[in-house]
PAVEX-336577 format. One line per 2 residues: number of its first residue (from 1); their letters; for each residue x, y, z of C-alpha. Coordinates in steps of 0.1 Angstrom, whole numbers, padded with zeros to 4 digits. Example, Ala and Ser with C-alpha at 12.3 -4.5 7.8 and 13.67 -1.06 7.14 Angstrom:
% residues 2
1> AS> 0123/-0045/0078 ~ 0137/-0011/0071;
***
This chain:
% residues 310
1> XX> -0011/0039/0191 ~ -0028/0006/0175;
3> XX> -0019/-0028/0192 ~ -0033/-0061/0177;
5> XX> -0031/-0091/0197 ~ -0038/-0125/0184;
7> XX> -0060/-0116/0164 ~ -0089/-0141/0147;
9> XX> -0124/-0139/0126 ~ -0141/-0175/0119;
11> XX> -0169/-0176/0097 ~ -0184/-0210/0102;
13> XX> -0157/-0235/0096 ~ -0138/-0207/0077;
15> XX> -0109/-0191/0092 ~ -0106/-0153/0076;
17> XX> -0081/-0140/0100 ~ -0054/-0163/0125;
19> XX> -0041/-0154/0150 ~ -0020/-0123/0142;
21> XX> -0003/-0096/0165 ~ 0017/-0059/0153;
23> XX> 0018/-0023/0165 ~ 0018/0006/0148;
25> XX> 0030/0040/0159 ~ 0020/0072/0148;
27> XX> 0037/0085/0120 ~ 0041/0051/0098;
29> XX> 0017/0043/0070 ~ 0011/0008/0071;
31> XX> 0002/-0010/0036 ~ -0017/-0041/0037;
33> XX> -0010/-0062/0008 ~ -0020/-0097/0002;
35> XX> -0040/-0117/-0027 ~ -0079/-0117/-0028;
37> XX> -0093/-0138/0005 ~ -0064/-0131/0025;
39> XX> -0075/-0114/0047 ~ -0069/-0079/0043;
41> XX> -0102/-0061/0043 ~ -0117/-0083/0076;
43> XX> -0088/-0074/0093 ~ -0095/-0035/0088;
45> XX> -0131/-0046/0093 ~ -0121/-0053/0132;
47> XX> -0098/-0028/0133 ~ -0130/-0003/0131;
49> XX> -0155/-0018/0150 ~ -0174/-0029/0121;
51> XX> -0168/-0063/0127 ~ -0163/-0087/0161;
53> XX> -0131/-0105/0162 ~ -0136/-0142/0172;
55> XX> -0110/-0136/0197 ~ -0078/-0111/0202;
57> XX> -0077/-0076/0214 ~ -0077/-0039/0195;
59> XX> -0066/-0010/0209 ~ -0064/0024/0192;
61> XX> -0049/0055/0215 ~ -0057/0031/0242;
63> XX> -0091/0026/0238 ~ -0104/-0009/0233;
65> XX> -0124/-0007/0203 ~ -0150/-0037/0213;
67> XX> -0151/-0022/0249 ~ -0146/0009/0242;
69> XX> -0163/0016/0205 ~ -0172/0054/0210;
71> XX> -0143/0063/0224 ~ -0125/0044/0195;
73> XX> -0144/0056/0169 ~ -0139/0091/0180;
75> XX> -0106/0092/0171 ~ -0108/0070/0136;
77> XX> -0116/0076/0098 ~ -0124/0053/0071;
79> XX> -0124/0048/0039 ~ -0142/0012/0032;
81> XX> -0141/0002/-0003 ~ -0165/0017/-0028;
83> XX> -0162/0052/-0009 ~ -0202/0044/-0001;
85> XX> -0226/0077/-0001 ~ -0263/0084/-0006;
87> XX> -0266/0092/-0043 ~ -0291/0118/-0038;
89> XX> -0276/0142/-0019 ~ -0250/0165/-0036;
91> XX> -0211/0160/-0026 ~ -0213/0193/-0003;
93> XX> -0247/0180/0017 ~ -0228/0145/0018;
95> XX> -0195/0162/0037 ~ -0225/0180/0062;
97> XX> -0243/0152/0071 ~ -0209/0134/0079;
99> XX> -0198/0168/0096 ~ -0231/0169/0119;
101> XX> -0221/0133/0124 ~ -0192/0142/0140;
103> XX> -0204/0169/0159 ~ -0193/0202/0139;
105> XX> -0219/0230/0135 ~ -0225/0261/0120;
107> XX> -0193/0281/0107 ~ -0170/0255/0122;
109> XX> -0186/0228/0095 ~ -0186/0249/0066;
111> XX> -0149/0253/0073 ~ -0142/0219/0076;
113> XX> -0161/0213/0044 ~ -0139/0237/0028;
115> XX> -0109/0227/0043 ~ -0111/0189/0031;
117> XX> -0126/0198/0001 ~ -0096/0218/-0008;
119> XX> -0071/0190/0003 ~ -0087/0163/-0023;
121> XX> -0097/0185/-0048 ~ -0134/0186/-0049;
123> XX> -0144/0216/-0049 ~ -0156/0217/-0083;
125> XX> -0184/0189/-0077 ~ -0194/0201/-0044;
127> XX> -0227/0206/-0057 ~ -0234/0176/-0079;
129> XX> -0252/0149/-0067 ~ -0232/0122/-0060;
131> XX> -0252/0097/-0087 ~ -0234/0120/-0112;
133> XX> -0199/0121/-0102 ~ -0177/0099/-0119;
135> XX> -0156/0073/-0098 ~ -0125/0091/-0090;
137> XX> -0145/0117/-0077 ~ -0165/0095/-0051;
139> XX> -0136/0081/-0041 ~ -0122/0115/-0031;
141> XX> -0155/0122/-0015 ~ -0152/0089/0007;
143> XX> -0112/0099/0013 ~ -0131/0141/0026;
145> XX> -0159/0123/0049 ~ -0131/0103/0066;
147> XX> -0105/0129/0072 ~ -0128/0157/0079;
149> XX> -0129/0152/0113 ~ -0090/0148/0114;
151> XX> -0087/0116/0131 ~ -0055/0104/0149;
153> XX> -0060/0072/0131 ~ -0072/0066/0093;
155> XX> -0077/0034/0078 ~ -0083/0035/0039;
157> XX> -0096/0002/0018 ~ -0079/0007/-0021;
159> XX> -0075/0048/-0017 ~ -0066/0057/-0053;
161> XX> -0089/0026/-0070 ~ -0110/0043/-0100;
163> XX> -0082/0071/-0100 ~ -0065/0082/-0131;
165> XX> -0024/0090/-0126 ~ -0025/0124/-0118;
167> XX> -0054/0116/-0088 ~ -0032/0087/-0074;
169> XX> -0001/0115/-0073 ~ -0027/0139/-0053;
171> XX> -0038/0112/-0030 ~ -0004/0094/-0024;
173> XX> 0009/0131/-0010 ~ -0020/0137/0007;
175> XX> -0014/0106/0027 ~ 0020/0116/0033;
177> XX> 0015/0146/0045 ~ -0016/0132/0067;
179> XX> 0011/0109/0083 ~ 0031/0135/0095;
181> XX> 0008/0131/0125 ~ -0013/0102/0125;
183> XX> -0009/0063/0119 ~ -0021/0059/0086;
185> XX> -0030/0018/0071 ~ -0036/0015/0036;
187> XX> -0053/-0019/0018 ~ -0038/-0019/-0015;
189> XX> -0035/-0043/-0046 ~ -0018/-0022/-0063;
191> XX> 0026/-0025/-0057 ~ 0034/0003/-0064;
193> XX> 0014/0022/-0038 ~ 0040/0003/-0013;
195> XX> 0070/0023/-0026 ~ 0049/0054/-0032;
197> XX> 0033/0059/0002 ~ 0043/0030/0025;
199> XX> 0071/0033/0054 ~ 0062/-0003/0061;
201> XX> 0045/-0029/0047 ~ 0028/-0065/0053;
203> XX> 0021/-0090/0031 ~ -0007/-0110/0047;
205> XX> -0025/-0147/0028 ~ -0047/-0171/0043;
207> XX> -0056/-0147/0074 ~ -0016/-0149/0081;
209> XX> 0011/-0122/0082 ~ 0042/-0137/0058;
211> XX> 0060/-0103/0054 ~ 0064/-0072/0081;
213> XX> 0088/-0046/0072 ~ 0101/-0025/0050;
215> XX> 0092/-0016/0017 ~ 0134/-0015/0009;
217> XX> 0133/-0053/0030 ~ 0105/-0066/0009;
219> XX> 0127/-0058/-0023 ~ 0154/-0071/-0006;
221> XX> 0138/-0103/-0009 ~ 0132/-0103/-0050;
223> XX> 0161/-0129/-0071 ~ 0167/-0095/-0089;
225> XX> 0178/-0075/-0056 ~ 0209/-0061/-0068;
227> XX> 0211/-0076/-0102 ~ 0227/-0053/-0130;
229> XX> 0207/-0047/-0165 ~ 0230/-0036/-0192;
231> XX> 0219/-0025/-0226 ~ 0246/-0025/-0253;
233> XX> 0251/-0040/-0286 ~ 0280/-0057/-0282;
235> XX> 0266/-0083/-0261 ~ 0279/-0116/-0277;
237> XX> 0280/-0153/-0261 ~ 0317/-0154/-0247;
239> XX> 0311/-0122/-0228 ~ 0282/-0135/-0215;
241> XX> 0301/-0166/-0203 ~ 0323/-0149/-0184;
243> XX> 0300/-0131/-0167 ~ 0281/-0160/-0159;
245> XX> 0313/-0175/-0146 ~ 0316/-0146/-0119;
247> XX> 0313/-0164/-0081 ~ 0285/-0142/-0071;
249> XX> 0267/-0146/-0098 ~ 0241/-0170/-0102;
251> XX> 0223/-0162/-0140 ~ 0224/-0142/-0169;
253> XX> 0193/-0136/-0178 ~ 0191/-0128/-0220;
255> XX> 0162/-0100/-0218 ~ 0166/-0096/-0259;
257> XX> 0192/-0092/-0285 ~ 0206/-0059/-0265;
259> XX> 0199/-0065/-0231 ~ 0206/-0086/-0206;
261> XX> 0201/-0092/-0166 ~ 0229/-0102/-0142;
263> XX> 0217/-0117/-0109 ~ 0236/-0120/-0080;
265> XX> 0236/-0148/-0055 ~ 0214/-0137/-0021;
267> XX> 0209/-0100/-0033 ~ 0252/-0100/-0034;
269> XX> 0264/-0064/-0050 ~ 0285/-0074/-0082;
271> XX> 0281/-0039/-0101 ~ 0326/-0035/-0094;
273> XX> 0332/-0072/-0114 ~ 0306/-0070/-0143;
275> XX> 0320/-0034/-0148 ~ 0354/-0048/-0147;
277> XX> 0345/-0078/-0175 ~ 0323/-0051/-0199;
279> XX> 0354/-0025/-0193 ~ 0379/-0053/-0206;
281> XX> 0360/-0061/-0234 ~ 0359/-0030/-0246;
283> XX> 0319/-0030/-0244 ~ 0298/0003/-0256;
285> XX> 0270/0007/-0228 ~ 0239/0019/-0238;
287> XX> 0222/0019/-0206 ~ 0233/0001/-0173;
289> XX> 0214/-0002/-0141 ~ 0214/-0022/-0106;
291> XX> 0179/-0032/-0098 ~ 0165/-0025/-0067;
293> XX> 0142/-0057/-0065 ~ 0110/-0065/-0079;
295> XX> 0079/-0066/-0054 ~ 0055/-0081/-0078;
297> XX> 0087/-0115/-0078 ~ 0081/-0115/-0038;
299> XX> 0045/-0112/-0036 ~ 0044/-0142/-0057;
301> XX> 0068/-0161/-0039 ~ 0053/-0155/-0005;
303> XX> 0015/-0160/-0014 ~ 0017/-0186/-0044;
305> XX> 0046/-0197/-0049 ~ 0055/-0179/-0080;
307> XX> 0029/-0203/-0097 ~ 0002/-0171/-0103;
309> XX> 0005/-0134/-0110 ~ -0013/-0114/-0089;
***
């Protein structure tokens, strides 16, 4: 349903976006990740309309979006970031004017109102003016004015920023369940909201995609894909060696006094040997583990290096 196709956005001398090309189908929530200046938000910028690529083509459900912007536009919601609304108007005459906007009158707006105002929890500000609602409650009113018209396609800049925990849980299902039947793509900073929400994921830096896949094939990546954290007390130096001295592994890692990490070579599994060294020994396990991968390791690996924390 969305087709990129070399894909670019100069400013001046400054390249935002190069050259980059995907598909997404409907169904997938896409997460854009990447470091401030990447890229990230002119990319969604383009995707919209709101911006003109430098060159490349966009198509959404088959419309061109620079040819075909209407059309396009019909069929998309977004959520840029700050969730921007006029601050006199009350939350409900906000969700109106955006209604009118999109062409629903009389009982069939109040029911949309209702309906969206029920999915992000807002009905109990619908009649405070926006300049008094707090953050997480603006954001939900930006996340109701671009679902309301329920758009194949939904693009949402930093969805759960200014959200406490139990918000992000509301929003994350609610994107779920929206991408049951639409092609969802979420900008995010935040890691977590990959493995939370994302069936795929791309890591993009310097205006160029590094990573497309998985959120399980981005963890994949991580030096502590498939390592094994044990927690005991009996963890003294000649055990350690000979874990250290297993062929697929490549460190043990001394977390503190009672825990350590056991990383395997190239994300190998070596759960079956280190339980067959802490079984021999006789070792009282506290707590044992096999990591799964660490995104925040390959995020830093792929964008800097590993020199910088995100």
């Amino acid at each position: 349903m969305i087709k990129v196709e070399g894909l670019s956005k100069h400013f001046g001398q400054f390249c935002a976006v190069n050259d980059i090309s995907f598909s997404v189908q409907p169904g997938e929530v896409l997460g854009f990740l990447g470091p401030n200046g990447a890229g990230k938000s002119t990319t969604m910028k383009m995707l919209t309309g709101f911006l003109t690529p430098s060159s490349g083509v966009i198509s959404l459900a088959g419309h061109n979006v620079i040819a075909q912007p209407v059309a396009a536009q019909k069929i998309l919601g977004y959520l840029p970031e700050g969730a921007p609304a006029y601050s006199d108007m009350t939350a409900r005459a906000s969700l109106e004017f955006v209604g009118k906007v999109r062409g629903f009158v009389g009982q069939e707006l109040k029911q949309k109102i209702a309906e969206v105002a029920e999915q992000v929890a807002l009905e109990s500000v619908l009649d405070k003016r926006v300049e008094t609602l707090s953050k997480g409650y603006r954001r939900r009113l930006g996340l109701a004015q671009a679902i309301i018209h329920d758009p194949k396609v939904l693009i949402l800049d930093e969805p759960t920023d200014g959200l406490d925990p139990n918000q992000k849980h509301q929003v994350r299902k609610l994107i779920k369940n929206l991408a049951e039947d639409k092609i969802v793509i979420v900008s995010t900073h935040i890691l977590e909201e990959v493995t939370a929400v994302c069936t795929r994921a791309m890591i993009l830096s310097s205006g160029k995609i590094l990573f497309d896949g998985t959120p399980e094939q981005l963890a994949a990546k991580s030096d502590y894909h498939n390592a094994v954290n044990v927690r005991s007390e009996d963890l003294n130096p000649e055990l350690l060696m000979q874990l250290e001295a297993l062929e697929l592994v490549t460190e043990v890692e001394r977390v503190s006094d009672t825990q350590i990490m056991i990383k395997p070579v190239a994300g190998a599994s070596v759960l079956a040997d280190v339980n067959k060294i802490l079984h021999a020994n006789a070792v009282a396990i506290d707590a044992l583990h096999v990591e799964a991968g660490r995104l925040d390791d390959v995020f830093r690996t792929l964008t800097l290096g590993g020199e910088q924390s995100l």
